[in-house]
Each structure stands twice: as C-alpha cells, then as structure tokens.
C-alpha positions as CSV (number, residue, x, y, z in Angstrom):
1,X,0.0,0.0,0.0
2,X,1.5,3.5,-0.8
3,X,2.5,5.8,1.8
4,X,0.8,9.5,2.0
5,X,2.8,12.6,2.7
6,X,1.3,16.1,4.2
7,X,3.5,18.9,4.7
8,X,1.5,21.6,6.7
9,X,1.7,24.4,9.5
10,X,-0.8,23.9,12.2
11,X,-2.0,27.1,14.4
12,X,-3.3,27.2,17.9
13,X,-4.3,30.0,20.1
14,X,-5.4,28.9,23.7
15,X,-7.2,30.3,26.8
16,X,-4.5,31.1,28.5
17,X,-3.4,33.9,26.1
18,X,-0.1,33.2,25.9
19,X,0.4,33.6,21.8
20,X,-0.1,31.9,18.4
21,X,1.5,28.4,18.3
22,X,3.0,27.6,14.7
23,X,4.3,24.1,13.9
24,X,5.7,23.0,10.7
25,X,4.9,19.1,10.7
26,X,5.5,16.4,7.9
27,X,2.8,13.5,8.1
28,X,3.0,10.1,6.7
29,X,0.6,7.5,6.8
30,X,0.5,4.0,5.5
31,X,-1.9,1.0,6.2
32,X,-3.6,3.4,8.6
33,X,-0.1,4.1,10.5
34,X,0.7,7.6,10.9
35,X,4.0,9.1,11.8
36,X,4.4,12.8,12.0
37,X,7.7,15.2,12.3
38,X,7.2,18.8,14.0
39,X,9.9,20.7,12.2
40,X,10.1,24.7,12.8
41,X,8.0,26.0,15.7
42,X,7.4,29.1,17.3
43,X,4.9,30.9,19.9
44,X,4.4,34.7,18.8
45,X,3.4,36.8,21.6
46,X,0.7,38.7,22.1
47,X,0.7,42.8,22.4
48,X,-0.7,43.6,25.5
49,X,-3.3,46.0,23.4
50,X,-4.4,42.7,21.9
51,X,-4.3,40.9,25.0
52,X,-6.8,43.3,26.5
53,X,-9.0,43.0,23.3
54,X,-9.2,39.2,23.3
55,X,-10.0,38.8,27.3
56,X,-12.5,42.2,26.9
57,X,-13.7,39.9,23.7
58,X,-16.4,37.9,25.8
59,X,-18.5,40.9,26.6
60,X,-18.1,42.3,22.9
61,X,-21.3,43.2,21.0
62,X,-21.9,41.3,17.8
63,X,-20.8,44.9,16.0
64,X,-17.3,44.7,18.1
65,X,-16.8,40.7,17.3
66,X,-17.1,41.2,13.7
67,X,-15.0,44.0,13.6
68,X,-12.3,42.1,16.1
69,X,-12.9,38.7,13.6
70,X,-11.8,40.9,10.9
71,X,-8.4,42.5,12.5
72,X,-7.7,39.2,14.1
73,X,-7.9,37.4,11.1
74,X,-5.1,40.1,9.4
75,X,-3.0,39.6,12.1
76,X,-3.3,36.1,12.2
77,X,-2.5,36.1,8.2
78,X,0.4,38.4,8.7
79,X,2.3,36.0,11.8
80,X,1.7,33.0,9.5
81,X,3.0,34.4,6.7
82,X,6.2,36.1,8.5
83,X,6.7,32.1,9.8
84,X,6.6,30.7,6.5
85,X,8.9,33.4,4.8
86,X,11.4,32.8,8.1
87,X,11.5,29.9,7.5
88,X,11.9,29.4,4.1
89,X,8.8,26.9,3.8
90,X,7.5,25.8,0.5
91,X,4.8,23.4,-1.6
92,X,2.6,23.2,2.0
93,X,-0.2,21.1,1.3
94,X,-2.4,23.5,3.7
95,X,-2.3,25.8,6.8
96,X,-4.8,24.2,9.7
97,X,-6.1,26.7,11.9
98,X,-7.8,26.6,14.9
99,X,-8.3,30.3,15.5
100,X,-9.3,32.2,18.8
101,X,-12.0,31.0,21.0
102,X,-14.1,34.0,22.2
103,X,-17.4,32.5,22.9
104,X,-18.6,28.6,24.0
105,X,-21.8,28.2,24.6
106,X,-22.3,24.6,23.3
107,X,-25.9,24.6,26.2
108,X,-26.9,27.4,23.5
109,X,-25.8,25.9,19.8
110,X,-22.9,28.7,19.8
111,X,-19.4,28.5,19.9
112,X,-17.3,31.6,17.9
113,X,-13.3,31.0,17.5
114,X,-12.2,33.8,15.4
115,X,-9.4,34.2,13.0
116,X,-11.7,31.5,10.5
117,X,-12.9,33.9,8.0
118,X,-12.8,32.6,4.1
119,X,-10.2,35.9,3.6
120,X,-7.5,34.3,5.3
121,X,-6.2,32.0,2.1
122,X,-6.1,34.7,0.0
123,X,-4.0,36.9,2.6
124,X,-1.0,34.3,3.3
125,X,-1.7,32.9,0.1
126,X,-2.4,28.8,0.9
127,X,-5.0,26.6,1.4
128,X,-6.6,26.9,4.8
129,X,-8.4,24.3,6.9
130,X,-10.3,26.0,9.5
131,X,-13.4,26.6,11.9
132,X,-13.2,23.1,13.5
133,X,-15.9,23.2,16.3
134,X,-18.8,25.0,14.6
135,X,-20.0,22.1,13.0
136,X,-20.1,19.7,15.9
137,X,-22.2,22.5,17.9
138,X,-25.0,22.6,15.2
139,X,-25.1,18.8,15.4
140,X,-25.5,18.8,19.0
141,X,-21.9,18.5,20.6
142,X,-19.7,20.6,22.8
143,X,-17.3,21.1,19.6
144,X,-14.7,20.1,22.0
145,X,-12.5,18.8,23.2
146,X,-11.4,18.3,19.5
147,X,-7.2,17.1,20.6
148,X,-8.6,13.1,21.7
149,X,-8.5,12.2,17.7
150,X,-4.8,13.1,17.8
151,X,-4.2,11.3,21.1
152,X,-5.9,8.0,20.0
153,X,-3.8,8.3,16.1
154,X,-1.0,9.7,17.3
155,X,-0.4,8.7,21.3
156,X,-1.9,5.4,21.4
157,X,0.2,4.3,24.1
158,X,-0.2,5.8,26.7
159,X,-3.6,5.7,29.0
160,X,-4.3,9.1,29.1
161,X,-3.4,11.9,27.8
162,X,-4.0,15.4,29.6
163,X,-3.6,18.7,28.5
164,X,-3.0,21.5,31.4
165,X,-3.7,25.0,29.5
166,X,-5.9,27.8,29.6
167,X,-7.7,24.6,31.4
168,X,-7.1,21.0,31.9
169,X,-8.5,18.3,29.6
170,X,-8.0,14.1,29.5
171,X,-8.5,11.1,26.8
172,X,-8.5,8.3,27.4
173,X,-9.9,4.9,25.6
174,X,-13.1,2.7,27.4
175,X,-14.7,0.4,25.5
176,X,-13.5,0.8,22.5
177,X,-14.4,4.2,22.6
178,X,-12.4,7.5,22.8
179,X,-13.7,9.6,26.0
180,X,-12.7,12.5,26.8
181,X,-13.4,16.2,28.4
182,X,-12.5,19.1,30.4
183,X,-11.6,18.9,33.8
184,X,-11.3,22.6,35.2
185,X,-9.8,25.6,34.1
186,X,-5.9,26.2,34.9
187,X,-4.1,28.6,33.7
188,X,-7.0,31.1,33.1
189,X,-7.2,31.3,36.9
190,X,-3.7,30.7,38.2
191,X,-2.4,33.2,35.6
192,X,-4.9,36.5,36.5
193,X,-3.4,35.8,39.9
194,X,0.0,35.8,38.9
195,X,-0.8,38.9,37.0
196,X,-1.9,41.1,40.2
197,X,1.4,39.9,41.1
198,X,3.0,41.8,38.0
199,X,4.2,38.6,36.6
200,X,2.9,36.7,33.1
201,X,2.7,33.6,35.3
202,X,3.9,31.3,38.4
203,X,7.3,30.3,37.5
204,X,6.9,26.3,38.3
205,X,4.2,27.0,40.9
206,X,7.0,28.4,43.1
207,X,4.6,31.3,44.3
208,X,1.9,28.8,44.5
209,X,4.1,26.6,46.9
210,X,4.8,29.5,49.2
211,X,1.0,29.7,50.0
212,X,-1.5,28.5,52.6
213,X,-4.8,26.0,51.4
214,X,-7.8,27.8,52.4
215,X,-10.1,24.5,53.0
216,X,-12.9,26.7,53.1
217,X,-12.3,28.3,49.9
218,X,-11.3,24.6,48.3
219,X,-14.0,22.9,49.6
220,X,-16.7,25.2,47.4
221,X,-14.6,24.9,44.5
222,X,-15.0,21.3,44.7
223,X,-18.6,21.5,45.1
224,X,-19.4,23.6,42.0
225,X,-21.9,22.3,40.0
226,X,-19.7,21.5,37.0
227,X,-18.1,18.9,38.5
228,X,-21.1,17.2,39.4
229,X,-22.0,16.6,35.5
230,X,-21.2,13.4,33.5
231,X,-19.1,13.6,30.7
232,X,-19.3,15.1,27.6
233,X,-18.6,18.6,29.1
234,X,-16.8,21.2,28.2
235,X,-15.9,24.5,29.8
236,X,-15.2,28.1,28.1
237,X,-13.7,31.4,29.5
238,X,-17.4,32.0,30.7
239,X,-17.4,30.0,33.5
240,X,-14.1,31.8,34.8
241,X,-15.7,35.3,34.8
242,X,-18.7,34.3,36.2
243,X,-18.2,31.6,38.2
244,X,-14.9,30.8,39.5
245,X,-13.5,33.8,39.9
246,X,-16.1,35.9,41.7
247,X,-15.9,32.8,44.0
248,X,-12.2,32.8,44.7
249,X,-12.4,36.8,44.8
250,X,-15.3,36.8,48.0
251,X,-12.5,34.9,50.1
252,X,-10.1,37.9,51.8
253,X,-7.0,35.6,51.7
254,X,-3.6,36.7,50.4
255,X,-3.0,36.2,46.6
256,X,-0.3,32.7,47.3
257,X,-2.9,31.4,49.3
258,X,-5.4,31.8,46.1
259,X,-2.8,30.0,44.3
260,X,-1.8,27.3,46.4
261,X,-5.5,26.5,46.7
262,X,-6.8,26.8,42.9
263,X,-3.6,24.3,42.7
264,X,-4.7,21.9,45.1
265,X,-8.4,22.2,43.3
266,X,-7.0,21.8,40.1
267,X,-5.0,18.5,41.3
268,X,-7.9,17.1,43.4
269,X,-9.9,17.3,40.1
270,X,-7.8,15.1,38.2
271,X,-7.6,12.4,40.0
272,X,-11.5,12.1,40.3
273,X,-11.5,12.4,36.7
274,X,-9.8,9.8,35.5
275,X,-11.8,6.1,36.2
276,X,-8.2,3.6,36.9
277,X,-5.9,6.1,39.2
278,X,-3.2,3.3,37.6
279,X,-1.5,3.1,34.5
280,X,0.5,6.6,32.6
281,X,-0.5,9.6,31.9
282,X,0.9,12.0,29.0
283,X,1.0,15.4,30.3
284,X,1.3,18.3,27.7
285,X,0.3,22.0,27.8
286,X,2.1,25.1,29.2
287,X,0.7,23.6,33.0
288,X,3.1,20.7,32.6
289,X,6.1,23.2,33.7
290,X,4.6,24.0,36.7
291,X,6.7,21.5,39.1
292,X,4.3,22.6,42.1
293,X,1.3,21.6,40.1
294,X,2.6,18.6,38.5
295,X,3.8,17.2,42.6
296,X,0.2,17.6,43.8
297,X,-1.1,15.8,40.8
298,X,1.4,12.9,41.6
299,X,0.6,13.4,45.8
300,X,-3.2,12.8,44.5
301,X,-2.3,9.8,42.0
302,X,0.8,7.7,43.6
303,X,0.2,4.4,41.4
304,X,0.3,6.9,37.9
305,X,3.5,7.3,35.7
306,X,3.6,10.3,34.6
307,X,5.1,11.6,32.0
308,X,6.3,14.6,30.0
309,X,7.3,14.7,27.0
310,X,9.9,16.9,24.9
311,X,9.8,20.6,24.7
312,X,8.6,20.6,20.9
313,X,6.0,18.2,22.0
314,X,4.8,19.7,24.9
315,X,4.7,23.0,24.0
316,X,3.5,22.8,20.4
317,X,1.1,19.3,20.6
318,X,-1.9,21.5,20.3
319,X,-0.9,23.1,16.8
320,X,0.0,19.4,15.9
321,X,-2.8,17.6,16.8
322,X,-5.0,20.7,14.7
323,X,-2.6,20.4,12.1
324,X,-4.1,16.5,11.8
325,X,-7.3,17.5,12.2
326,X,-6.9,19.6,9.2
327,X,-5.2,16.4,7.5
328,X,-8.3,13.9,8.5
329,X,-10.5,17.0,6.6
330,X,-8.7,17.1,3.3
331,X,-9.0,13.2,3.2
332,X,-12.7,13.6,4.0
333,X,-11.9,11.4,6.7
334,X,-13.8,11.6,10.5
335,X,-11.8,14.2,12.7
336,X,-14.3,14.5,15.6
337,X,-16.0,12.1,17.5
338,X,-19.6,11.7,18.7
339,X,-18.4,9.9,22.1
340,X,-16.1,12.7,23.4
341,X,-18.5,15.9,22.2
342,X,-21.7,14.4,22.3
343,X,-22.7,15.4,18.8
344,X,-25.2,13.2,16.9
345,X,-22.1,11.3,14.9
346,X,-18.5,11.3,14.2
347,X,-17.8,13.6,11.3
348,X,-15.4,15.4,9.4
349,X,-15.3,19.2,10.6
350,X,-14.1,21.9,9.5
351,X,-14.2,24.3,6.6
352,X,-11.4,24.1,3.7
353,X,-10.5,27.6,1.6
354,X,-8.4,28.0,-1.3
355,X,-6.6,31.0,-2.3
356,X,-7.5,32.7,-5.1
C-alpha cells in the first residue's frame, strides 16, 4: 500500500493567552499508521493592546466581534505568513487553523473561535483548513475537546493523555471508545493571579508553593456544579468570569494562598477524573512546567507514571494535533467524535478555503 505525505503548519491560540502556536509538521501514513515530524515552531506573543482585546472579547457586542474577527484574522495572516517566509517553507499542502476561542456556549448551539474567516487563504496565500468546532455545535456536541482524535492516532500508548492549559483536559480509551473532556480551568485562573502579582505567570508553581490552602475556599470549589456533571462537558472562558473567579475573589485571603488553593483544586480534580488512578498519563500543555502543580497531581495519584514529553511536544502538541485534524479533513476522513463531544455522529469538521 502507498504511503501518504502532508506537509502543513498547524495554528493554535489557547485560553490562556499566551500567543499563536506555529508548527511546521511532515505527516506520513500508510496501512492506517501515521508518523508525523514537527519541524520549525514558534509561539508569537501577544501585544498587550491585543491581549486586552481578546479577554474584553467575551463581553463584545456582535458589532465589536465582527469588527475584532476581521483584524484578528489580518493579524493572524500576517504572523503565519512572517513564519513561512522565516522559515523558508515551501509546496505546503495546507495551513490548519484553529483560530481564537471568544465565545462557548455549546448549552446554547454557539461556539465563535475567530481568525476563521474565508479571507484568510487569499491573505497568506495557501490553502486553509479551518473553523473546527462549529459544526459539531449545530449537530449537538460541545465542539470540544477536539485534541482526543490526535491522542488515539498519534499517542496510542499511553492511557491518558492530559492537557493543562488555559484549562485542563484528558483522553482516554473505554470500551473501545475514545472519551474525553474538560476537567477545570488552569491557567485562566492561576495566571490572572499571577498577573496582580505583576508577573505573566507562576514560574513552576513556586509562588503557589509558598502559599497557605484555604479549606474553606477549596471545599466550594469542589462543590461547584460543573463537576457534578457526566461527561461530555466542556468548559469556556465563561465559567471563569462568572463563576470561579467571583468565587475565589469573596475569600479575603492573600493572593499565594489563592494559588496554592486553585492548585490543590485543580489536582484534586484530576484524580477524580480519570476512572483507573493506575497506569500513565501524558502530560502536555504550558501547566506541565509548573513542578508545584505537577507534585500535587502525583501526591493525589501515587500508582500513575507520569510523563512529560519533549519541549517541541509539549509546548507545540496542540498546533500538531490541529494540524491532523486539518489532514483527516482534506481526506474527508472523520476528525471529531460523537463519544467525546456528544454530537449526533463522528464527522469530518471543518471548513477548507483555497486562495484565489
């Protein structure tokens, strides 16, 4: 049987704000076998103007999104194009972009990631694949998490595989079926407390560590209602604003002890999660650097290997696993599955745009 080559850049902007992901990856796949490369990658910073924009985003009117879709998908033209001219990248197959998550509200058929607008081919010029999570929303899903299709083609051996961002998501196999969903937020919490701090984040938890568990405090984080629900669930920026924050904020306690207990949450949470606390678990996702974290996980799950991979993977698996999902698309092969979003059926998502 012949083997298939893709040579494509995938693109990720997460929660936590922290840039544009960009990974050059080579794909092969024969007799259902895929392999994959990540060659040049980069994370391009956000301005803080920009950063203001896309956390003010959420309160937006439709008016302000369209306009902020439109100058988000120039910039977002302009850094991929600067990455391939940097690096020299030619006959690319197709740019796979997730864009920027500014509303998800799967409870009300809506989810907007922005950066997905038809204009964007013609701009870098290439063929785009793009707007994963819309369609899985109109059939009834979460339109997320979309990563577990990577996990079970790409990282079949391990027994889960968790992603601590923006917030913290698992996959995992059961009966023959992928499962997955997200946990809690991370990142979106511990860094706005990092940032009253006048830091970008907490340096391997090591301000977290210095800090005092409020039981109080963790105790009603662990009895919010979102961790009372079954699988699939998914969680968006929303429930940070609304929710977890104003919670954390009615607790006069000093900004560590914040930390150390949203750490201790975010740990406890895990382990519930996942159904066998035995086996390994693939940790990926900017949360994997924070040592502090990462011990409480282990404190909570003794019998679990965990490990972390290289930097490439660990920092860049997101814009990878898009980068496949943009792959699965242009073979008009499934990319999303009904048993981790909840959607009427596995399908192929995602809308393709060639430049002009």
């Amino acid at each position: 049987m012949k083997e298939d080559y893709y040579n494509v850049i995938g693109v990720m902007s997460g929660t936590s704000l922290d840039g544009v992901d960009l990974a050059h990856i080579q794909f092969s796949v024969k007799n259902n076998k895929w392999t994959f490369e990540i060659l040049e990658s980069e994370t391009i910073a956000y301005s803080s103007s920009w950063i203001k924009s896309l956390k003010s985003a959420v309160d937006y009117s439709k008016e302000q999104l369209e306009k902020l879709n439109q100058n988000y998908t120039q910039l977002l033209a302009s850094i991929i194009t600067d990455f391939i001219e940097k690096h020299k990248i030619e006959n690319l197959d197709a740019v796979c972009s997730h864009g920027h998550t500014i509303l998800h509200q799967p409870q009300n058929g809506f989810t907007l990631q922005i950066g997905n607008l038809p204009e964007m081919a013609s701009l870098i010029p290439q063929t785009v694949v793009c707007d994963f999570r819309v369609q899985d929303v109109q059939l009834g899903g979460q339109g997320a998490p979309l990563v577990p299709i990577g996990d079970r083609i790409l990282f079949p051996q391990y027994d889960y595989c968790m992603n601590l961002g923006g917030f913290s998501n698992v996959s995992f196999e059961q009966n023959k079926q992928r499962i997955a969903f997200d946990i809690s937020p991370v990142n979106t919490v511990l860094n706005f407390y990092a940032n009253q701090l006048g830091l970008d984040y907490d340096d391997k938890g090591n301000i977290s560590r210095t800090g005092k568990i409020d039981t109080n405090l963790l105790n009603e984080l662990n009895a919010l209602d979102f961790y009372q629900k079954k699988y699939p669930k998914s969680l968006g920026f929303e429930f940070v604003k609304e929710i977890v924050l104003p919670l954390i904020e009615s607790f006069e306690i000093a900004i560590e002890d914040k930390l150390c207990t949203f750490t201790e949450h975010v740990a406890q949470q895990i382990a519930l999660a996942l159904p066998n606390k035995k086996g390994s678990l693939f940790i990926t996702g900017g949360g994997a650097y924070n040592n502090f974290l990462i011990e409480r996980i282990q404190y909570y799950l003794p019998e679990m290997k965990i490990i972390i991979p290289s930097t490439k993977i660990l920092e860049f698996k997101e814009a990878l696993i898009f980068a496949l999902l943009g792959v699965l698309k242009l073979r008009g092969e499934i990319n999303v599955l009904s048993s981790v979003t909840g959607s009427e059926m596995d399908h192929s998502s995602g809308n393709i745009y060639y430049s002009k």
